[in-house]
TORDOGU-908185 format. One line per field, with one value per residue: residue number from 1; x, y, z of N, C-alpha, C in turn. Coordinates in nm, 2 decimals, decimal comma. Example, Ala and Ser with C-alpha at 12.3 -4.5 7.8 and 13.67 -1.06 7.14 Angstrom:
BEGIN
tido: c(1 | 2)
n.east: c(1,32 | 1,28)
n.north: c(-0,57 | -0,22)
n.up: c(0,78 | 0,71)
ca.east: c(1,23 | 1,37)
ca.north: c(-0,45 | -0,11)
ca.up: c(0,78 | 0,71)
c.east: c(1,32 | 1,29)
c.north: c(-0,33 | 0,00)
c.up: c(0,78 | 0,79)
***
This chain:
BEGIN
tido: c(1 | 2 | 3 | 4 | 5 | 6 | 7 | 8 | 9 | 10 | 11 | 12 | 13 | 14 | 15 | 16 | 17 | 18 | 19 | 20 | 21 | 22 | 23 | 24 | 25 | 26 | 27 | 28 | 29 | 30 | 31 | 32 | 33 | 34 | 35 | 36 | 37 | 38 | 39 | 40 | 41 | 42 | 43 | 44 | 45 | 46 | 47 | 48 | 49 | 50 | 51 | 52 | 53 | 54 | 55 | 56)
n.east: c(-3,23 | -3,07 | -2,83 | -2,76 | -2,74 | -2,47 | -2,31 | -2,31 | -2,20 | -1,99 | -1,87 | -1,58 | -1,51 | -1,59 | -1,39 | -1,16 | -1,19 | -1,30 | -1,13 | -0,87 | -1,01 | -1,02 | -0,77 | -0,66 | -0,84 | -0,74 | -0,46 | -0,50 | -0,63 | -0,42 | -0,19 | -0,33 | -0,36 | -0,11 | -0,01 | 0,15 | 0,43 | 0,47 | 0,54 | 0,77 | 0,95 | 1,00 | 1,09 | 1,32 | 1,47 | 1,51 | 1,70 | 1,89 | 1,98 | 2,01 | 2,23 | 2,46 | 2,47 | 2,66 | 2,90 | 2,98)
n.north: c(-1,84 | -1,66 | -1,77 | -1,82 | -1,56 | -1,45 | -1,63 | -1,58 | -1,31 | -1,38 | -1,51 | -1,52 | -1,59 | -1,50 | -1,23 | -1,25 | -1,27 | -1,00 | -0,81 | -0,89 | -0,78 | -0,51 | -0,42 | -0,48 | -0,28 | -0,04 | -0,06 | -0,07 | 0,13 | 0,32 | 0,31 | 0,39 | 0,64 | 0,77 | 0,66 | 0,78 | 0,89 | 0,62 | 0,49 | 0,63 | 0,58 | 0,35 | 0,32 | 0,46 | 0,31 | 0,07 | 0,16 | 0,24 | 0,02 | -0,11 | 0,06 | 0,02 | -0,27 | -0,29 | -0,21 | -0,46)
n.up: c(2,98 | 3,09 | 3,11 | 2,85 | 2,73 | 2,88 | 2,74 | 2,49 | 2,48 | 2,58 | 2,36 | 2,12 | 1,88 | 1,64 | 1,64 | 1,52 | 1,26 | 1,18 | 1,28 | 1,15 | 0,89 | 0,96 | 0,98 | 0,68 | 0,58 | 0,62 | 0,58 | 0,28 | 0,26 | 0,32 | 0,13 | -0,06 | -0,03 | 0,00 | -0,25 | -0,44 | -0,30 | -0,23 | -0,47 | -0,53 | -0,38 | -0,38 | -0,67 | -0,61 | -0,43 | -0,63 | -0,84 | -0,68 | -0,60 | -0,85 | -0,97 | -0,77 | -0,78 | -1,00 | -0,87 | -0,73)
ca.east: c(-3,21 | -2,94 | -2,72 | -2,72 | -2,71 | -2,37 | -2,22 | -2,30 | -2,12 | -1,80 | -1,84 | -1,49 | -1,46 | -1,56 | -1,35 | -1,00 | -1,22 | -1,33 | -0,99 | -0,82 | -1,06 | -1,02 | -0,64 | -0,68 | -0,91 | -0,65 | -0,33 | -0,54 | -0,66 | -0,30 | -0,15 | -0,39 | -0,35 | 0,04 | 0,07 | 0,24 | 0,55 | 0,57 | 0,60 | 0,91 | 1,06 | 1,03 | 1,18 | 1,45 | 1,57 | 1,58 | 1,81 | 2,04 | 2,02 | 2,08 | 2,38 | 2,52 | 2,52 | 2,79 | 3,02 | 2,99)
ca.north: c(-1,73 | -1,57 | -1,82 | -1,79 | -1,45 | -1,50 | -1,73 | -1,47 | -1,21 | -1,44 | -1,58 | -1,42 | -1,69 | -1,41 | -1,11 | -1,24 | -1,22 | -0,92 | -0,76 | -0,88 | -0,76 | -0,39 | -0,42 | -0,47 | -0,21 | 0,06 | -0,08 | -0,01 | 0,29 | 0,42 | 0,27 | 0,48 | 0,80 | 0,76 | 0,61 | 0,85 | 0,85 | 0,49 | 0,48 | 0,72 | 0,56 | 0,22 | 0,34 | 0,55 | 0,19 | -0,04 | 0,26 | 0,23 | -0,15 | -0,13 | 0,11 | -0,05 | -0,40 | -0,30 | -0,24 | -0,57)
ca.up: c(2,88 | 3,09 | 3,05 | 2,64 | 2,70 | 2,90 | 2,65 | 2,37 | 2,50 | 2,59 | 2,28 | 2,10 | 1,78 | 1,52 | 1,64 | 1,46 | 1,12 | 1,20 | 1,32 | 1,00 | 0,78 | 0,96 | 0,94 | 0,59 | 0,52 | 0,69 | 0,50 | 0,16 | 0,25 | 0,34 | 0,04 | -0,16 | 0,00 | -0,01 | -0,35 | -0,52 | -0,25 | -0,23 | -0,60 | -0,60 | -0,27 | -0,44 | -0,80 | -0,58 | -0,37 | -0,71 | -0,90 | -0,61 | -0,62 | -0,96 | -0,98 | -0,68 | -0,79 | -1,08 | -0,81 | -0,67)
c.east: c(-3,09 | -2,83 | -2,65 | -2,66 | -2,55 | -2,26 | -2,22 | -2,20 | -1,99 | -1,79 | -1,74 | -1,42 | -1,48 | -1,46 | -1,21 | -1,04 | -1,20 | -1,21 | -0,91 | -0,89 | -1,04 | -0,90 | -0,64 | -0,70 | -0,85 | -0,54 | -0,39 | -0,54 | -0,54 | -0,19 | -0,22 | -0,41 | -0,20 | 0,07 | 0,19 | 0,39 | 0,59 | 0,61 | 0,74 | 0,97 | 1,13 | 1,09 | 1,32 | 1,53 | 1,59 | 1,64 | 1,92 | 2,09 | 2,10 | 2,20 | 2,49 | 2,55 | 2,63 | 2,89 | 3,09 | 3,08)
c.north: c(-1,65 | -1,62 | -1,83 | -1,71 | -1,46 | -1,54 | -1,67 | -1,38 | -1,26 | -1,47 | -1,47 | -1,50 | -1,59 | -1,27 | -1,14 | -1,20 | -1,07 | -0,76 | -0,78 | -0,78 | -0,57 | -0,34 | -0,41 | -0,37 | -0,06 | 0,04 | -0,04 | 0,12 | 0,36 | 0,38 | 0,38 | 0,58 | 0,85 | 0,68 | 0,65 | 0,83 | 0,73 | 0,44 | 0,53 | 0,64 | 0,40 | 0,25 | 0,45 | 0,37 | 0,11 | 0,03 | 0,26 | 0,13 | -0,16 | -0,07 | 0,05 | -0,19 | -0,42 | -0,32 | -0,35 | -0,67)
c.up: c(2,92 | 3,02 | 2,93 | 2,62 | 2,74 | 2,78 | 2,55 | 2,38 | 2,50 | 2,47 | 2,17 | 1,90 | 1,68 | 1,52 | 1,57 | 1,32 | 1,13 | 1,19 | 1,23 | 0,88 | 0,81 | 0,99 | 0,81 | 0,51 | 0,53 | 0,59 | 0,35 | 0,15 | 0,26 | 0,20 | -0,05 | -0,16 | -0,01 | -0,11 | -0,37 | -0,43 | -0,23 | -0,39 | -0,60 | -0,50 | -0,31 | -0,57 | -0,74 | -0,53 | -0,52 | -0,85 | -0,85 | -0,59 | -0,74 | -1,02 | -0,88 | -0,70 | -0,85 | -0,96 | -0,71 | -0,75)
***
């Protein structure tokens, strides 16, 4: 019985799911608390793209 026990504890094959899925769940949540500025910060960069390409 110890020994199972042991090998449960080392056992480390679910923790990348796991660890993705609570990376994830952080990038949404900060995405959706900070829309509104990444809206303007992204319609301010492709205004300056787009007046800057004429001069190319």
């Amino acid at each position: 019985m110890r020994k199972r026990w042991k090998e449960f504890v080392r056992d480390e094959s679910g923790i990348g799911v796991v660890e993705m899925i609570l990376i994830l769940v952080v990038l949404i949540a900060l995405v959706l608390i900070f829309k509104s500025q990444l809206t303007s910060l992204v319609g301010t960069i492709f205004d300056k793209i787009s007046t800057q390409s004429g001069r190319v």
